[in-house]
C-alpha positions in Angstrom: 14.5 -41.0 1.8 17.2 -39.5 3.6 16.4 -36.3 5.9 17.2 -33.1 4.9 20.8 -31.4 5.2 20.5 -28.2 4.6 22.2 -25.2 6.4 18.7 -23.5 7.2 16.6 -26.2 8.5 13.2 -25.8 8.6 11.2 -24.6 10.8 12.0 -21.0 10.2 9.4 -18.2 11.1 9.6 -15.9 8.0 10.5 -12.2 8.6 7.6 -9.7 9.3 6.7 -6.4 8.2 4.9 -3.4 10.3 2.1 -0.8 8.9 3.3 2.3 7.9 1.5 5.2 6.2 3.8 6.0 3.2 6.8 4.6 1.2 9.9 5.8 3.2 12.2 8.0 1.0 15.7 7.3 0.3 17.7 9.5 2.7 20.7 11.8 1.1 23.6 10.1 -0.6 23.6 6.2 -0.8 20.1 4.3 -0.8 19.1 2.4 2.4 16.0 0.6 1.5 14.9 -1.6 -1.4 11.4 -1.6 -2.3 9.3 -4.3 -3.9 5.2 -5.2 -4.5 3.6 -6.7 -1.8 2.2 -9.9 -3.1 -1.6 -11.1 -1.7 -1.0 -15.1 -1.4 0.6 -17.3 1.4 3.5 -16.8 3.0 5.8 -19.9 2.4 9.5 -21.0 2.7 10.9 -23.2 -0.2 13.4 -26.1 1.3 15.2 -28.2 -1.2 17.7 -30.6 -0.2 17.8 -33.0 -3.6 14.3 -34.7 -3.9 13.1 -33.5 -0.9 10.9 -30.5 -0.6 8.9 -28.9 2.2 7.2 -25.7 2.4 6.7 -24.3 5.1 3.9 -21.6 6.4 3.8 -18.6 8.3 3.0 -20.6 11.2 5.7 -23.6 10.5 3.1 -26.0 9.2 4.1 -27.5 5.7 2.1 -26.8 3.4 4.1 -29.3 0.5 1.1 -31.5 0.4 -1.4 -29.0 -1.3 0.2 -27.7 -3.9 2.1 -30.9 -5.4 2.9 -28.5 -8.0 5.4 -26.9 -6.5 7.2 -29.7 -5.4 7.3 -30.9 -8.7 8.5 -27.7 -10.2 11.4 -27.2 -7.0 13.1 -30.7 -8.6 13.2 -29.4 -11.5 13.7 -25.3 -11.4 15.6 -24.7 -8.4 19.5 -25.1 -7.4 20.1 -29.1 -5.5 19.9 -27.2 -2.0 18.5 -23.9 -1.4 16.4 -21.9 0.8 13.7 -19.6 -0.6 11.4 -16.9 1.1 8.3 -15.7 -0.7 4.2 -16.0 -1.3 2.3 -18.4 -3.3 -0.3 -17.4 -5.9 -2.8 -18.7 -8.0 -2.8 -16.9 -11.5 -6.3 -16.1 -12.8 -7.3 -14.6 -16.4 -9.5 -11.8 -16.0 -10.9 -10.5 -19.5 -7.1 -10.5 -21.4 -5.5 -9.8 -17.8 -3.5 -11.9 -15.3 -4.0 -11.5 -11.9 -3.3 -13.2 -8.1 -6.9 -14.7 -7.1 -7.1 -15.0 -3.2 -10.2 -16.8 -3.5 -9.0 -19.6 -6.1 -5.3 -20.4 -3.6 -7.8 -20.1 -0.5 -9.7 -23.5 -2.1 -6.2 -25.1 -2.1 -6.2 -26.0 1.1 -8.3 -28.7 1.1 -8.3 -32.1 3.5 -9.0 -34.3 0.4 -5.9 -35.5 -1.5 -8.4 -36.3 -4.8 -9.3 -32.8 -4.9 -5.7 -31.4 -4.2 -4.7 -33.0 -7.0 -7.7 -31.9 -9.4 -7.0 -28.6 -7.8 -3.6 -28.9 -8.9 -4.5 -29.1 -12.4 -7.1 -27.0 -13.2 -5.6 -23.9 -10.6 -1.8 -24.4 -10.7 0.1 -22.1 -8.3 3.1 -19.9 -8.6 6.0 -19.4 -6.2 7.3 -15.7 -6.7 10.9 -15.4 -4.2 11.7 -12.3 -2.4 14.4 -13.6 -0.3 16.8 -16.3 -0.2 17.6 -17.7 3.4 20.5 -20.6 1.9 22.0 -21.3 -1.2 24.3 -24.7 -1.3 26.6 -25.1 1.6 25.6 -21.6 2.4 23.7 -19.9 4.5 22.4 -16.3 4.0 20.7 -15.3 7.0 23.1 -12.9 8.4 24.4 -11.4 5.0 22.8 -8.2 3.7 19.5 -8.1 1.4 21.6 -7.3 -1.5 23.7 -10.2 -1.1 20.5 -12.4 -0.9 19.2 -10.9 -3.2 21.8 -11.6 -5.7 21.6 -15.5 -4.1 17.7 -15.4 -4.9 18.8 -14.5 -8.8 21.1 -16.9 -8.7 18.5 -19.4 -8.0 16.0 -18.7 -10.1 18.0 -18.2 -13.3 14.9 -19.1 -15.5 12.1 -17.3 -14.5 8.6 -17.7 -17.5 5.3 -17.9 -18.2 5.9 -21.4 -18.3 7.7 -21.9 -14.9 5.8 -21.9 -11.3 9.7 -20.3 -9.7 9.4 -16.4 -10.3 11.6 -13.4 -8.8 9.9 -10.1 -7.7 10.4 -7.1 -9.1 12.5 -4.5 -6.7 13.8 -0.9 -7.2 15.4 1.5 -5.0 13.7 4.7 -6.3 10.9 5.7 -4.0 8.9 7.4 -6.8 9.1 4.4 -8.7 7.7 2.1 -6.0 5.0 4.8 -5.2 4.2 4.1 -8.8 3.8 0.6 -8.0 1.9 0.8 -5.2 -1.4 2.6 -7.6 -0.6 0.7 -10.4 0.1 -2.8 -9.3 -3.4 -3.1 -7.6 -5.1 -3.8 -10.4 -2.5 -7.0 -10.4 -4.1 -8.6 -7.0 -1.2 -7.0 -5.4 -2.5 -4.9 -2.1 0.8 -2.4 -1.1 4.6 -2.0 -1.0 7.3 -3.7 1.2 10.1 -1.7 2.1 13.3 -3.4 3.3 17.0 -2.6 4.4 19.2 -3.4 2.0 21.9 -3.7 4.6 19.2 -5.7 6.7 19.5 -9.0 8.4 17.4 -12.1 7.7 15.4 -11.8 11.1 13.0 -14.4 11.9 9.4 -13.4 13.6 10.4 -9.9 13.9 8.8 -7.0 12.2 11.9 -5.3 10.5 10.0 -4.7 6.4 8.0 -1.8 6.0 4.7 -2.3 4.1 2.2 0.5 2.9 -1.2 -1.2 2.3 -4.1 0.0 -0.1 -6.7 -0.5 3.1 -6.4 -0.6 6.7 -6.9 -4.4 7.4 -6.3 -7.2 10.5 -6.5 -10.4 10.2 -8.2 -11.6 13.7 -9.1 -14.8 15.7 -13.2 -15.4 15.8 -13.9 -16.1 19.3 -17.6 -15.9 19.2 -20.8 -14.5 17.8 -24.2 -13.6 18.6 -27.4 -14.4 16.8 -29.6 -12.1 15.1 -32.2 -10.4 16.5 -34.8 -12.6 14.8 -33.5 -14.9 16.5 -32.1 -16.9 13.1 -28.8 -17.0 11.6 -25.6 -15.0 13.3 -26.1 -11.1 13.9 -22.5 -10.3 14.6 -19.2 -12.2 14.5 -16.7 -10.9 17.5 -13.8 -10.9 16.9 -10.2 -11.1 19.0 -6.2 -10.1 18.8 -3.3 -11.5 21.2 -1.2 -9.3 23.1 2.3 -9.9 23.5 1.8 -11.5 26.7 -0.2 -14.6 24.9 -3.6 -13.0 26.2 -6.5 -12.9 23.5 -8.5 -9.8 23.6 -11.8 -8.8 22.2 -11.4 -6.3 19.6 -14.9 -5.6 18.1 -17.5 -7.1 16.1 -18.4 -7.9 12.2 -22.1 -8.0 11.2 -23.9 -6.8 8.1 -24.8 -10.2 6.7 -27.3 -11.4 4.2 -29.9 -13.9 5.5 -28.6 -16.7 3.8 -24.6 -15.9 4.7 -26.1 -15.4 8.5 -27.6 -18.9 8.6 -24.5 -20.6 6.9 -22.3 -18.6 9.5 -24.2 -20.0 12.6 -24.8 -23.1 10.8 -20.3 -23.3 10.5 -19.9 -21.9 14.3 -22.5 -23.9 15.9 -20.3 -27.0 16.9 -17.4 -24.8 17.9 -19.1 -23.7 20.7 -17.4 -24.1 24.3 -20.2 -23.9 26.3 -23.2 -25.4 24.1 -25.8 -24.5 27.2 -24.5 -21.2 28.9 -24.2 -17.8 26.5 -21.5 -15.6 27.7 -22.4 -11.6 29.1 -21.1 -9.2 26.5 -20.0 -5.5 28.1 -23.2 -3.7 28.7 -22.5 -0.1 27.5 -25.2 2.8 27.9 -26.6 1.8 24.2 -27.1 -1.9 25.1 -29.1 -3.7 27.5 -27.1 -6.8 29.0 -29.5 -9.4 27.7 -29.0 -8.2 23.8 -25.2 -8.5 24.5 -25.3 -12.0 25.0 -23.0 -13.8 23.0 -21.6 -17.5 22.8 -18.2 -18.2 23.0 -16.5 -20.4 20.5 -13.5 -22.2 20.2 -10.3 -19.6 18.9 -9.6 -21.6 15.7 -10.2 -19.4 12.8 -9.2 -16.2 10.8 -10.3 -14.1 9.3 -9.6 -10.5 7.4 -11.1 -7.6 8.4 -11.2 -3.3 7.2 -11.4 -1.2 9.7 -10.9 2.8 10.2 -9.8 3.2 13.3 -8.1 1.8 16.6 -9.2 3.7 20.3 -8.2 2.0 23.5 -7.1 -1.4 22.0 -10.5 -1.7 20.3 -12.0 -1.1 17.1 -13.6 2.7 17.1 -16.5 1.4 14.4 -18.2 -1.7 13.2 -15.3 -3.9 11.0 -15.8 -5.7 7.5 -15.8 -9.0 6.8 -13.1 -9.6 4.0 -12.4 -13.4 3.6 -11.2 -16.1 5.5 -7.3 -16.5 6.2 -7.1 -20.3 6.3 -3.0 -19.5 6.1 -2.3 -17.7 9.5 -2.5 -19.5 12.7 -4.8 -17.9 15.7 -1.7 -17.2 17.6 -0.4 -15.3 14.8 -3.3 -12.5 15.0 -1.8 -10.2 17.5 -1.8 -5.9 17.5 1.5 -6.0 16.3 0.6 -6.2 12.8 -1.6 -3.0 13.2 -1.0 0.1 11.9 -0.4 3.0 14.4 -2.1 6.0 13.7 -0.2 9.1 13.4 0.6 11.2 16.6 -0.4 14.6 16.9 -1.1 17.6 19.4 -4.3 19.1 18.8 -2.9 22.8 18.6 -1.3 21.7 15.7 -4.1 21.8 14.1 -6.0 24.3 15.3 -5.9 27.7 13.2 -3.6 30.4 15.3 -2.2 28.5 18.2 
């Protein structure tokens, strides 16, 4: 086949959103920002140019052979050349309600091509667009969100049940997206993207807004140590990058059962770097040096994590496990993506000062 000609070529980094703590109003007189639900799948970018079709990830892999689906429905639903930003799903029916399940797409990525394509079948994926980066001869990135917006419309004119190409929702009334934000949740939706409406199409920069129902990281693992038994993994540590490319150790994820503990050391095991020699851990004034041994594995996957709280670049309190992230790349993870606690001076809030 011939190579693609489209006026965005891929790779493209997609555009980024930073935490904040609340859906920012509409100033006075005409609206600035356009609000929409903030979808839990993967981040992918839709190329067409005629038969061909890539899809490309968050961290500029293409992601066109796992979900064959898609390709197959871009032929046949979207515009000859076009370039479309938005997040893969996997519907699921739960009692009489639909809803995205993280843990069903997560099982798509899979190195077997007999089982992507019985995955195909029996847990189809949906593409729902927020953006559109080139439409035609066109492209979009330096027009307005309302102007891609309208592009993104224009190219998914037939959006169904029966289709796998679907539009999100947006409004421009803050009430109505802080509507959204409690009762899409239910949905497998987890927040609220805010963007400019008179916004550039920036690539790898942070300029959404997203309000999220929990305060979560994704985060590299970089080692563990085992349990105090002796069996299985006690903790998982867990690392961010700082701007400068430098991976930091962030804090640790424990709180296990037996049998996850064993499976966990079981999957770590042969990522080791140093299969002989256990790396010190920080001695603090609660922890002898020998139990913070810990062995160093190689930086390769991610995971998602809850935490409270963020005090000099560290986690304040133990973190939560919340699934693997086999969509982001290690390099990805960095403190940019955290949300920055609120500012204050402490006679604020002290009664009388």
């Amino acid at each position: 086949m011939a190579p693609m000609d489209l006026p965005v070529m891929p790779p493209v980094a997609p555009m980024l959103a930073k935490a904040v703590t609340a859906v920012p109003d509409q100033p006075d007189g005409a609206p600035v920002w356009s609000y929409e639900p903030k979808w839990d799948g993967f981040r992918a970018l839709i190329f067409r140019d005629g038969d061909e079709v890539s899809i490309g990830s968050r961290g500029g892999k293409d992601l066109a052979r796992y979900f064959p689906e898609i390709v197959a429905a871009a032929r046949e639903e979207l515009p000859d050349k076009v370039v479309l930003d938005g997040e893969i799903g996997v519907p699921a029916l739960t009692g009489d309600t639909h809803r995205l399940d993280w843990d069903t797409l997560a099982q798509r990525i899979h190195p077997a091509a007999s089982r992507v394509n019985m995955l195909a079948e029996t847990t189809p994926a949906i593409f729902i667009g927020f953006d559109a980066l080139a439409l035609e001869s066109a492209s979009l990135m330096d027009e307005p969100f309302e102007v891609r917006r309208e592009a993104l419309l224009r190219a998914v004119v037939e959006p169904g049940r029966d289709r796998r190409f679907h539009v999100s929702r947006v409004t421009t009334d803050p009430t109505v997206a802080q509507d959204w934000f409690s009762a899409f949740e239910g949905a497998g939706l987890d927040g609220v993207v805010g963007k400019r409406l008179d916004g550039r199409y920036l690539q790898n920069k942070r300029e959404m807004v997203k309000v999220k129902h929990k305060r979560t990281a994704d985060c590299v693992i970089i080692g563990y140590r085992v349990h105090k038994s002796g069996t299985g993994l006690g903790s998982m540590l867990l690392g961010l990058y700082t701007d400068d490319g430098d991976l930091h150790m962030v804090g640790g994820a424990g709180a296990f059962s037996d049998a996850k503990r064993i499976e966990l050391q079981e999957m770590f095991e042969p990522m080791r770097k140093d299969p002989d020699k256990p790396s010190l851990g920080e001695p603090t004034r609660w922890r002898s040096e020998k139990s913070g041994e810990w062995i160093p594995i190689r930086p390769e996957l991610v995971a998602e994590f809850a935490y409270d709280q963020m005090e000099n670049h560290r986690f304040r309190h133990t973190v939560k496990f919340l699934r693997w992230r086999p969509d982001r790349e290690p390099e990805s993870c960095g403190y940019d993506q955290l949300e920055v606690p609120l500012t204050y001076d402490l006679h604020d809030v002290l009664e009388g000062s």
